[in-house]
C-alpha positions in Angstrom: 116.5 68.8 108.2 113.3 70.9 106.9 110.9 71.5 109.9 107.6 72.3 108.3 103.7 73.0 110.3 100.1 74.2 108.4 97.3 75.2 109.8 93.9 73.5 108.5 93.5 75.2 105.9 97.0 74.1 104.6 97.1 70.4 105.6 96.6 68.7 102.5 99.2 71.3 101.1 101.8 70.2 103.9 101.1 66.5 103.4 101.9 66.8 99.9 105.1 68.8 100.5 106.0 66.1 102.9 106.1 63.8 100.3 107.8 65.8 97.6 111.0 66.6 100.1 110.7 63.0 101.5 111.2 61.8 97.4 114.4 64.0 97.3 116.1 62.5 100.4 115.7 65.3 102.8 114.5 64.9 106.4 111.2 66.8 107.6 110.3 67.4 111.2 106.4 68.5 111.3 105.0 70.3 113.8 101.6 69.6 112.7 98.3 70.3 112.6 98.0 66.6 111.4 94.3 66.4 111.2 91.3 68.6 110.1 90.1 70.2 112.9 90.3 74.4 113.1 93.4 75.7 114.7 95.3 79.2 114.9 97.5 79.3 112.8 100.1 81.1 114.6 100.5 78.5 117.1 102.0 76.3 114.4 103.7 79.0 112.5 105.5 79.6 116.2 107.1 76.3 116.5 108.7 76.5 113.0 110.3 80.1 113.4 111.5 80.1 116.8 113.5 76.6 116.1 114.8 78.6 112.7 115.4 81.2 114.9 117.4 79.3 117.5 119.6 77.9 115.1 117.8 74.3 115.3 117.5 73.9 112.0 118.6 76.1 108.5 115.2 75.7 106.4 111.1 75.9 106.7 108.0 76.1 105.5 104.4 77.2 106.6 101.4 76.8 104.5 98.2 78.2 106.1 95.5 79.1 103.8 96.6 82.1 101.9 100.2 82.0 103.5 100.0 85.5 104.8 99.1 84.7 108.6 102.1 82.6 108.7 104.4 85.3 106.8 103.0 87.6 109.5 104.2 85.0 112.3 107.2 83.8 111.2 109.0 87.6 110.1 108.1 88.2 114.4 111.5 86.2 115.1 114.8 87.2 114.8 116.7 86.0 111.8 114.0 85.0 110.0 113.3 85.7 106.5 109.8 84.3 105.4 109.2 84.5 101.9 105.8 84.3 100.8 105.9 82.4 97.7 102.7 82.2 95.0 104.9 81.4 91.5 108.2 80.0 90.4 109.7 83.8 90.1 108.7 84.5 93.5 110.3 81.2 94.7 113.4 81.9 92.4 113.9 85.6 94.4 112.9 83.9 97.6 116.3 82.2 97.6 118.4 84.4 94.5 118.0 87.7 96.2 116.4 87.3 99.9 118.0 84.0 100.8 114.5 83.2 102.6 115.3 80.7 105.6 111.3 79.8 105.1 108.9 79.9 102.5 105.2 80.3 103.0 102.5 79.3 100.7 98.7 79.1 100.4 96.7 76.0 100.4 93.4 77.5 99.8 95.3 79.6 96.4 97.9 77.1 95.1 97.5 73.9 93.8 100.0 71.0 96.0 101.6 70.4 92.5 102.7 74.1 92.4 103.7 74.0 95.7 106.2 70.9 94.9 107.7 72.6 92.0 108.0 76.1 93.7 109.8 74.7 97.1 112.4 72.5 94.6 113.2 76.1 92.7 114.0 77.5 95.7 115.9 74.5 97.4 118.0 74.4 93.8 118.4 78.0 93.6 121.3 79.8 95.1 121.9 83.0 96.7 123.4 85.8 95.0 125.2 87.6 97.6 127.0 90.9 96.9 124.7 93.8 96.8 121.6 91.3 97.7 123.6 90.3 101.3 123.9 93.8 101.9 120.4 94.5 102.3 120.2 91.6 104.4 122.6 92.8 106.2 121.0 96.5 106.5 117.7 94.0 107.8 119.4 92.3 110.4 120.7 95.7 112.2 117.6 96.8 112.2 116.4 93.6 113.8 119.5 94.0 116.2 118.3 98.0 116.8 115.1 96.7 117.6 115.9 94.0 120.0 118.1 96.7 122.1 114.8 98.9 121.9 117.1 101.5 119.8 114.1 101.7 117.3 
């Protein structure tokens, strides 16, 4: 299951996205917004990291309107690696090299089309491991260090 939430200005953005995982058979949960009105966006960006955080689900994605609010949100919780996304290399890395858990995009700088294709690149792409898990792995004890108040 993909759990997914936008702000307004990434609704039409989620709506589409909604649609293209929909098309491939996958299960979305969405947290909202669901209409137009003006929200914060990391009330919604919230909902999706701390139930990737929990272990409640293995995959999200934010859009807010440049995707950077949500990228700021999302990297707050432990075990999460948001991957701001704004081409298909960037979603190729997201997944190849950083094994993002979410990706964030921009629905004020990307087109819903782009969006589509970018989010399949990274759902087909597959992490590399090796060297790449070992910086993960450097990232998560310093996420454990900072949770004991080590850091």
């Amino acid at each position: 299951m993909f759990l997914i939430a936008s702000d307004h200005g990434g609704l039409p953005m989620k709506e589409r996205i909604v649609s293209c995982l929909r098309q491939r058979g996958i299960e979305v949960l969405d947290f909202g917004t669901n209409n137009g009105d003006s929200v914060d966006y990391p009330d919604f960006g919230e909902k999706v990291a701390r139930a990737i955080s929990r272990g409640e689900a293995d995959k999200g994605i934010l859009v807010c309107g440049t995707g950077i609010g949500m990228s700021i949100v999302a990297n707050k919780f432990p075990g999460v690696r948001a991957a701001l996304i704004w081409d298909d290399f960037t979603a190729q890395m997201a997944k190849e090299h950083n094994n993002a858990n979410i990706v964030v995009l921009g629905g004020r700088v990307q087109s819903p089309e782009a969006a589509c294709r970018m989010i399949g690149i990274w759902l087909d792409g597959v992490f590399e491991g090796g060297r790449h898990q070992q910086r993960l792995d450097k990232i998560a004890r310093i996420e454990k260090d900072l949770m004991a108040g080590k850091l």
